[in-house]
Every structure is written in structure tokens, then in C-alpha cells.
DOLUMKOL-113357 format. One line per field, with one value per atom (N, C-alpha, C, O): residue in three letters; atom name; x, y, z. Coordinates in nm, 3 decimals, m for minus. Each point is the difference from the previous one (the first is absolute). Example, Ala and Ser with C-alpha at 12.3 -4.5 7.8 and 13.67 -1.06 7.14 Angstrom:
<rs>
type [Ala Ala Ala Ala Ser Ser Ser Ser]
atom [N CA C O N CA C O]
X [1.319 m0.089 0.090 0.104 m0.139 0.082 m0.077 0.051]
Y [m0.569 0.119 0.120 m0.002 0.107 0.119 0.109 0.111]
Z [0.780 0.000 0.000 0.066 m0.138 0.006 0.073 0.017]
</rs>
This chain:
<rs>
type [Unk Unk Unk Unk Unk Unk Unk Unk Unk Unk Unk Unk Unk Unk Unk Unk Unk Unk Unk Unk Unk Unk Unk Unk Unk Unk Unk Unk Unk Unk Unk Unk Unk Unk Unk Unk Unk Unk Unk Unk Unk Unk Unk Unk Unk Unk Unk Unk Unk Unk Unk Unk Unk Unk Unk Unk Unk Unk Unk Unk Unk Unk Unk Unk Unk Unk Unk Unk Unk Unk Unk Unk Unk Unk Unk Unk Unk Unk Unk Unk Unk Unk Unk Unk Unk Unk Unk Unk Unk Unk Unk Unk Unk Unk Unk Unk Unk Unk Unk Unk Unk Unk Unk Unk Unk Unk Unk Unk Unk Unk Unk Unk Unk Unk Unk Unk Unk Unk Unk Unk Unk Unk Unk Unk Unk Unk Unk Unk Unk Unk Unk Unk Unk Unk Unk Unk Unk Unk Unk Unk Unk Unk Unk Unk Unk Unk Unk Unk Unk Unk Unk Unk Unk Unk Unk Unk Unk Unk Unk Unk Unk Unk Unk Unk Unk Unk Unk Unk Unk Unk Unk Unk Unk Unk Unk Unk Unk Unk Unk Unk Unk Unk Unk Unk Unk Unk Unk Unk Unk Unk Unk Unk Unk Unk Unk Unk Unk Unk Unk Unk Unk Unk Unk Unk Unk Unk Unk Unk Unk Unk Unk Unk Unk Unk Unk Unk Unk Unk Unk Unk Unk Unk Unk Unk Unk Unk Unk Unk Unk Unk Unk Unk Unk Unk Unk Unk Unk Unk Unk Unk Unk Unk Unk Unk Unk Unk Unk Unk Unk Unk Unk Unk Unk Unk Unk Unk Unk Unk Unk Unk Unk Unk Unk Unk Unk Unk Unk Unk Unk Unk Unk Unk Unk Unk Unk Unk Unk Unk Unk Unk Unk Unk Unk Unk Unk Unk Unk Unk Unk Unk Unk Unk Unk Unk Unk Unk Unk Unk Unk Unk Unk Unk Unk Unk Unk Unk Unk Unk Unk Unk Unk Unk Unk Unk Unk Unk Unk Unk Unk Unk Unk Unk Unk Unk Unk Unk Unk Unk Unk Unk Unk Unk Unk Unk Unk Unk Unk Unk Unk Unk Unk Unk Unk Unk Unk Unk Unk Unk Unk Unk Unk Unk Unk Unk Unk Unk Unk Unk Unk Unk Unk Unk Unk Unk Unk Unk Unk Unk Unk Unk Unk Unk Unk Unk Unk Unk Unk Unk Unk Unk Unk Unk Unk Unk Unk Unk Unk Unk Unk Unk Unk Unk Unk Unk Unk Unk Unk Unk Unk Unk Unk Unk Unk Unk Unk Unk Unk Unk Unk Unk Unk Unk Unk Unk Unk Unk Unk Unk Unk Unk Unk Unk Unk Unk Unk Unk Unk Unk Unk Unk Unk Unk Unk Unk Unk Unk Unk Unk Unk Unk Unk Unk Unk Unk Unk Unk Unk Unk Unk Unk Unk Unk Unk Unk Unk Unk]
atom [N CA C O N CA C O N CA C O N CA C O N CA C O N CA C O N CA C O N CA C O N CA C O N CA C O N CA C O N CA C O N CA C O N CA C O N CA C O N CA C O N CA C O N CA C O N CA C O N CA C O N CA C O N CA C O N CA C O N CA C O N CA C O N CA C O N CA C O N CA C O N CA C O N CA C O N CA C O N CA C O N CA C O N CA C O N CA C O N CA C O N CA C O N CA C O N CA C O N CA C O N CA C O N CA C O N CA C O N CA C O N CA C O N CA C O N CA C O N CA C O N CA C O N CA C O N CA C O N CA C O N CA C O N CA C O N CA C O N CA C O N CA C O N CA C O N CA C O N CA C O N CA C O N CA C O N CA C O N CA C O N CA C O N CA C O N CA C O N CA C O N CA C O N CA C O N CA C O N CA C O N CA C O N CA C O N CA C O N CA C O N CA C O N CA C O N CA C O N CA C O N CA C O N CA C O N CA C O N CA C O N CA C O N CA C O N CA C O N CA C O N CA C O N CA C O N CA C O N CA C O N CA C O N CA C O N CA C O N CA C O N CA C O N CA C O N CA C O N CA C O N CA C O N CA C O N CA C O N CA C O N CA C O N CA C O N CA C O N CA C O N CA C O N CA C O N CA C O N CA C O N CA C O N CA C O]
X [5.704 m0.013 0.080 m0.027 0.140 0.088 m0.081 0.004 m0.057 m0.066 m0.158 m0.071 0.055 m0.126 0.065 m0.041 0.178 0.062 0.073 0.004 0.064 0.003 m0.162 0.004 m0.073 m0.154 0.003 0.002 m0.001 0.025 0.050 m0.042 0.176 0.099 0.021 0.065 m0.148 m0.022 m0.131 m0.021 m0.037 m0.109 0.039 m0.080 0.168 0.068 0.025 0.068 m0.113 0.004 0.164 0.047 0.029 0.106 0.034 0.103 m0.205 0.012 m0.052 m0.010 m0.028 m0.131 0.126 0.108 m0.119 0.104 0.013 m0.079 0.173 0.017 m0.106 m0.004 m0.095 m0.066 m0.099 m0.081 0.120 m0.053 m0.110 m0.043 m0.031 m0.117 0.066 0.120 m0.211 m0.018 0.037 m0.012 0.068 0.023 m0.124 m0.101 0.110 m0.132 0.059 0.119 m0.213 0.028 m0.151 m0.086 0.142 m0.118 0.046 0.113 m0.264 m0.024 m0.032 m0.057 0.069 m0.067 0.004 0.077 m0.258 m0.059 m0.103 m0.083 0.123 m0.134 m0.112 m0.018 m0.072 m0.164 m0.031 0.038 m0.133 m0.064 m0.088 m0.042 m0.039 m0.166 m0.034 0.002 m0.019 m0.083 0.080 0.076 m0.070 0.134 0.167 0.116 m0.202 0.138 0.089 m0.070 0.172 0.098 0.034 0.025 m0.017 0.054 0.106 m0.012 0.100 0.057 m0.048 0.043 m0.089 m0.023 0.110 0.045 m0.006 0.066 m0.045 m0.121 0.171 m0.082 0.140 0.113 m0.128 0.094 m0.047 m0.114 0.223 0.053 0.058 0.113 m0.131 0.152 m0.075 m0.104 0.247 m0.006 m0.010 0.089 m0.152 m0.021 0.053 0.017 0.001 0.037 0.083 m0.048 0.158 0.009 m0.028 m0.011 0.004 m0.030 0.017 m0.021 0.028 0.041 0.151 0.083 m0.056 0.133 m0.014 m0.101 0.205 m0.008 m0.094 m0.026 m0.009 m0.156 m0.113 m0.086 0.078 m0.161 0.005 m0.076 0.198 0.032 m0.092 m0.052 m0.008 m0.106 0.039 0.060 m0.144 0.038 m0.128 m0.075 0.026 m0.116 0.063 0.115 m0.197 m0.011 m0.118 m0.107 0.102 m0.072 m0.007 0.105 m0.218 m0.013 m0.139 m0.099 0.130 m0.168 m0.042 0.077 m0.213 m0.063 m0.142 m0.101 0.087 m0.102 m0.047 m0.118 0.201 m0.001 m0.019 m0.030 0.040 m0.053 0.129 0.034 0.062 0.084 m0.044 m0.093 0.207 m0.050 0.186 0.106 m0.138 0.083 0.033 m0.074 0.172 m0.010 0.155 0.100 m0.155 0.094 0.090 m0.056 0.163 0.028 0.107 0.087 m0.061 0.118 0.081 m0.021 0.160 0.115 0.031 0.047 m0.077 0.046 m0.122 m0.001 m0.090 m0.118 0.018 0.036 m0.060 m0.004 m0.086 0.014 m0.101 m0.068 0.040 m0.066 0.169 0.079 0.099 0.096 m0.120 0.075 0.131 0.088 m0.074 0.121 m0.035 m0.102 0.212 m0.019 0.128 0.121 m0.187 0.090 m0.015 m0.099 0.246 0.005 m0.022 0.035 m0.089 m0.040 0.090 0.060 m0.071 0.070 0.021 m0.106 0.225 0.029 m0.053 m0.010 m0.026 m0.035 0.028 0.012 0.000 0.113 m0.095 m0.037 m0.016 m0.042 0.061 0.102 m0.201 0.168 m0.126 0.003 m0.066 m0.087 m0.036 m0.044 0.061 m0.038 m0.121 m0.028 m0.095 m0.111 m0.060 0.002 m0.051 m0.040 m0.132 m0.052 m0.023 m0.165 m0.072 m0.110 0.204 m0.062 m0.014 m0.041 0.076 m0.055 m0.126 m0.038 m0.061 m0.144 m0.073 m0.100 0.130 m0.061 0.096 0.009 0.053 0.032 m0.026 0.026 m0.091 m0.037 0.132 0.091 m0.139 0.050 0.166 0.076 m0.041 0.166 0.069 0.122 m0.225 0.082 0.028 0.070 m0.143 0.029 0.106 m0.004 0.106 0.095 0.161 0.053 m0.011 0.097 0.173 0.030 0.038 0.111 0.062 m0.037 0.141 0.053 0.159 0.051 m0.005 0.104 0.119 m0.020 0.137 0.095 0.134 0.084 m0.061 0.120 0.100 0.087]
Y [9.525 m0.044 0.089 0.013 0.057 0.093 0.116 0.058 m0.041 0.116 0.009 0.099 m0.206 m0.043 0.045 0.080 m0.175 0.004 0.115 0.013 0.084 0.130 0.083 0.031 m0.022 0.082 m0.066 0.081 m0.192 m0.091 0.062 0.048 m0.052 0.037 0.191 0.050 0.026 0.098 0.047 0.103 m0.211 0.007 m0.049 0.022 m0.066 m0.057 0.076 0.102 m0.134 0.083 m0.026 m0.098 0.141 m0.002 0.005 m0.050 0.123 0.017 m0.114 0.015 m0.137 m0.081 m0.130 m0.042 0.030 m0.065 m0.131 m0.049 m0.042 m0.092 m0.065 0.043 m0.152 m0.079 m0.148 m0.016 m0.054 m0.135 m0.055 0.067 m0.198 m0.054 m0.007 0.005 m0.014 0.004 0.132 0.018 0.096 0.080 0.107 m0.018 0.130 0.045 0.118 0.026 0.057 0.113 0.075 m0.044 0.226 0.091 0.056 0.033 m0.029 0.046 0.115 0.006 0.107 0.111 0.044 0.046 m0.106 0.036 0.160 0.047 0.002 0.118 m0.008 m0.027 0.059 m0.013 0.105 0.099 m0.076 0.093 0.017 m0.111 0.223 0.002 0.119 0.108 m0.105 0.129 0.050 m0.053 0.221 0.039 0.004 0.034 m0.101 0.031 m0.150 m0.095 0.075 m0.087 m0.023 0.096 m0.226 m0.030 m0.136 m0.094 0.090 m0.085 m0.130 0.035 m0.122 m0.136 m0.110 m0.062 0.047 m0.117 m0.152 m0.011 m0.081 m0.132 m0.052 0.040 m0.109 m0.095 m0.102 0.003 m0.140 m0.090 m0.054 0.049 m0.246 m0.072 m0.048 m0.044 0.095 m0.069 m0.151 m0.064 0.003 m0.135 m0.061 m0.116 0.223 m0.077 0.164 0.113 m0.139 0.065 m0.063 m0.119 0.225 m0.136 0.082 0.115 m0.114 0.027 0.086 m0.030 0.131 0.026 0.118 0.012 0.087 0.114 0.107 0.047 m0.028 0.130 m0.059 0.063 m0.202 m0.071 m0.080 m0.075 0.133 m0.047 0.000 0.111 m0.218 0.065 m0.108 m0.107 0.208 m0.076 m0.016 0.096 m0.201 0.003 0.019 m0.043 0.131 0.054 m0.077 0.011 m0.083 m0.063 0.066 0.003 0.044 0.027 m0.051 m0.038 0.051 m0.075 0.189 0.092 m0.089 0.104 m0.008 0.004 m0.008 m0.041 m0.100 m0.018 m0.067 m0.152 m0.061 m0.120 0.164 m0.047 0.056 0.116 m0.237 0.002 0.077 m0.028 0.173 0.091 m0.005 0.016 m0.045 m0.038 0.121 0.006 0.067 0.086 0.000 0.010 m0.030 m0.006 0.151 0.098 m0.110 0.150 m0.008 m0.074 0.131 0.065 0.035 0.090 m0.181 0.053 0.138 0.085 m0.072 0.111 0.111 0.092 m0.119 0.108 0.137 0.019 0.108 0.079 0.109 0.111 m0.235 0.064 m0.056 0.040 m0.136 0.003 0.077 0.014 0.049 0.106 m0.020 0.061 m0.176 m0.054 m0.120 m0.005 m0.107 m0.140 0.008 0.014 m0.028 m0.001 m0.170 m0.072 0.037 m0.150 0.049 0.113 m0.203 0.021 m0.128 0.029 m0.165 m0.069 m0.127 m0.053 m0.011 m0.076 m0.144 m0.031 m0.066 m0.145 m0.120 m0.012 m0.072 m0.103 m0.095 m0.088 0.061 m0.135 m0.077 0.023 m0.133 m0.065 m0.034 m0.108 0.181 m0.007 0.142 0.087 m0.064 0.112 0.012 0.120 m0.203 0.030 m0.036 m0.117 0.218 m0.087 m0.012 0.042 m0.114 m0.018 m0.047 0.019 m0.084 m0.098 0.067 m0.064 0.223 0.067 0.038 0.068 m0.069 0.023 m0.060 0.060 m0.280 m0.024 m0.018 m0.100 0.220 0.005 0.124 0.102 m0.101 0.147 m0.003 m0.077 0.187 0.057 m0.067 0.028 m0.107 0.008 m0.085 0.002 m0.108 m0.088 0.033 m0.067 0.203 0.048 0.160 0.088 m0.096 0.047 m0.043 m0.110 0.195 m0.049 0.089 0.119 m0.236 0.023 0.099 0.003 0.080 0.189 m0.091 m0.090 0.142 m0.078 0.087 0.113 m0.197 0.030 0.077 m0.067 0.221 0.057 m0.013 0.042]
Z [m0.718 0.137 0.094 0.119 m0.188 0.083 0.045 0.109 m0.183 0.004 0.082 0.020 0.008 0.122 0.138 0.085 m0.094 0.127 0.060 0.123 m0.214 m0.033 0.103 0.119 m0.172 0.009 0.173 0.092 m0.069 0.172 0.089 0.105 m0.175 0.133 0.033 0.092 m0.204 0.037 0.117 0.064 m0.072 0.088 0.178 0.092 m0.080 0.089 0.131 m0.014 0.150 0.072 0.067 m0.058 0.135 0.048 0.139 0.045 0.038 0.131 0.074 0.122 m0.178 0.018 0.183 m0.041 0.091 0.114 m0.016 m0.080 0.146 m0.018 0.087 0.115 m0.155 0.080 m0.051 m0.091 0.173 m0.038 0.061 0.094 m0.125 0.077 0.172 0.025 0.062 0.103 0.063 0.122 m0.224 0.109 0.018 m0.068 0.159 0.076 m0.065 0.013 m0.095 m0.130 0.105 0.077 m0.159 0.005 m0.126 m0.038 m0.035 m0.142 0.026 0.109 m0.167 0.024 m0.167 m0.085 0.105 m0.155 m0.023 0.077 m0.198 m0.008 m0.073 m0.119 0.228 m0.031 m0.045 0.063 m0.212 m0.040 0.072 0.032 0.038 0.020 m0.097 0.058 m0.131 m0.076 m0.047 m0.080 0.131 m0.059 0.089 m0.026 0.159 0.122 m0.020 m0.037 0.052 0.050 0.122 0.073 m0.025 0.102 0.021 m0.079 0.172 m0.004 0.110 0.110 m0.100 0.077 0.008 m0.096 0.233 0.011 m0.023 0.016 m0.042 0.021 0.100 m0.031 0.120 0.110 m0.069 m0.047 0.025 0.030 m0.028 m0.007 m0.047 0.037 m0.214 m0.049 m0.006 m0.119 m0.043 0.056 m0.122 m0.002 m0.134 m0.037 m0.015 m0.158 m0.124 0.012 m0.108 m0.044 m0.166 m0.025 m0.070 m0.138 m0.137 0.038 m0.075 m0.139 0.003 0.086 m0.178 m0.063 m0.085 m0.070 0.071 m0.020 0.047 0.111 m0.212 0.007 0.047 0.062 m0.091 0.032 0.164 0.060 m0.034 0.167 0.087 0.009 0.088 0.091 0.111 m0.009 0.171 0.093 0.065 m0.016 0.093 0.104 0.092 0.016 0.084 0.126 0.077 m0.059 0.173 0.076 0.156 0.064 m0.010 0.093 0.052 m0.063 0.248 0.069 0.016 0.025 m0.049 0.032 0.110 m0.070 0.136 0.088 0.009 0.028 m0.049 0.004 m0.133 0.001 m0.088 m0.167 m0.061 0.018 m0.120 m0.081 m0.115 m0.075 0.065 m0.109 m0.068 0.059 m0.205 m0.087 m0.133 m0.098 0.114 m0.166 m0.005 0.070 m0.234 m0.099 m0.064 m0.047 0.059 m0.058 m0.076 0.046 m0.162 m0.160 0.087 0.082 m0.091 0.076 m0.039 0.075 m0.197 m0.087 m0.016 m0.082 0.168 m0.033 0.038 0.116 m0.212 0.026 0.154 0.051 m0.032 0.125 0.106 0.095 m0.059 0.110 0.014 m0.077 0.193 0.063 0.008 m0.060 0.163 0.072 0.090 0.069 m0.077 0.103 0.105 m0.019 0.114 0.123 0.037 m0.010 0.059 0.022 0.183 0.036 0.052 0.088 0.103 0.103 m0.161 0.069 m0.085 m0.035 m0.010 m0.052 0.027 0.119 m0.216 0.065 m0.042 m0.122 0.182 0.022 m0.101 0.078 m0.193 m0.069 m0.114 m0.066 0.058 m0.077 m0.158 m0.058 0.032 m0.134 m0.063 0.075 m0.195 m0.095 0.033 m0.009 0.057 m0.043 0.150 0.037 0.047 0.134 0.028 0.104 m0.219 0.028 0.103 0.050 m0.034 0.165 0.117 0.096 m0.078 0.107 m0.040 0.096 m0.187 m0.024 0.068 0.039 0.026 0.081 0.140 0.071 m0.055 0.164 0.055 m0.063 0.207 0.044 0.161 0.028 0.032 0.132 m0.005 m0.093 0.194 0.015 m0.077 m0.015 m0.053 m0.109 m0.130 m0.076 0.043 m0.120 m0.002 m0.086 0.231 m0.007 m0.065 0.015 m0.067 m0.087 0.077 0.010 0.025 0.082 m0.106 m0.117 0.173 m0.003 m0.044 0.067 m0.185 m0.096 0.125 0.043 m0.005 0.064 m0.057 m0.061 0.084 m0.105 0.023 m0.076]
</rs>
């Protein structure tokens, strides 16, 4: 079993920032097209973080032209670039599902005080 966890924590990214549900993250993931690379941002407000170690993952929730667009991403994935925390947020649950049915100013989430 040492030796699972061993093979883990070498896989382990390190630069990865500190950040929790509600706060407002930019992912900047890389897209294959063919043979070129590129890097794409995704904006928004994290809703949930969940698992542990290597199998770590976070949802990203953003409104895109008026329609809730949701992706999931490997804290630890090799094709994320880098996460920039953008603005910290004030909630009092690990998991904040209940902004899925709120739109425009009620599904703003108050800016955590430093």
C-alpha cells in the first residue's frame, strides 16, 4: 500500500494555490487542436471541492450567455497551466449547489473580509 502512495505523491502538483468553494478562480487549461496547443481560460466561482490527493477535483461554475456551464477539473492535472484566485467568498458550506437554481443578483456571493 506504501508503495501506491509512494507512485501518488510523485504525481503531485505543488504550485496548485490555496482556494475554497465560493471563491471566483481562472483556470487556465491546455487545449490540443491537432498538432498546435493552446492555452484557454475558464472564469468562475468554484462550487465544490472533493476527493484527496491525486484524484482531487474541483467544479468550476459559470453563467455563459445566460445558460449555467459547469466543468470539472484534476487539481493535479497535467494540462492545467495555472489557477489564479480572483476574489475570495464569504460561504458557510463545502458544497454550494443551491446557486444552480439562482440567476442575476441573488446568486451573488458576498467577497470574504481580510
Amino acid at each position: 500500500m506504501d508503495f501506491i502512495k509512494k507512485i501518488e505523491a510523485s504525481q503531485l502538483t505543488a504550485e496548485t494555490p490555496e482556494f475554497n468553494a465560493g471563491d471566483n478562480v481562472t483556470v487556465y487549461y491546455k487545449i490540443k487542436e491537432g498538432n498546435k496547443e493552446r492555452i484557454q481560460p475558464f472564469q468562475g466561482t468554484v462550487i465544490q471541492r472533493r476527493g484527496a490527493g491525486s484524484t482531487e477535483t474541483f467544479t468550476v461554475r459559470k453563467i455563459s450567455s445566460g445558460i449555467g456551464v459547469e466543468r470539472i477539473f484534476p487539481l493535479h492535472s497535467p494540462l492545467i497551466d495555472h489557477v489564479t484566485v480572483n476574489r475570495r467568498g464569504k460561504v458557510r458550506r463545502a458544497r454550494i449547489f443551491y446557486l444552480r437554481q439562482l440567476t442575476g443578483k441573488k446568486a451573488r456571493i458576498k467577497e470574504k473580509r481580510v
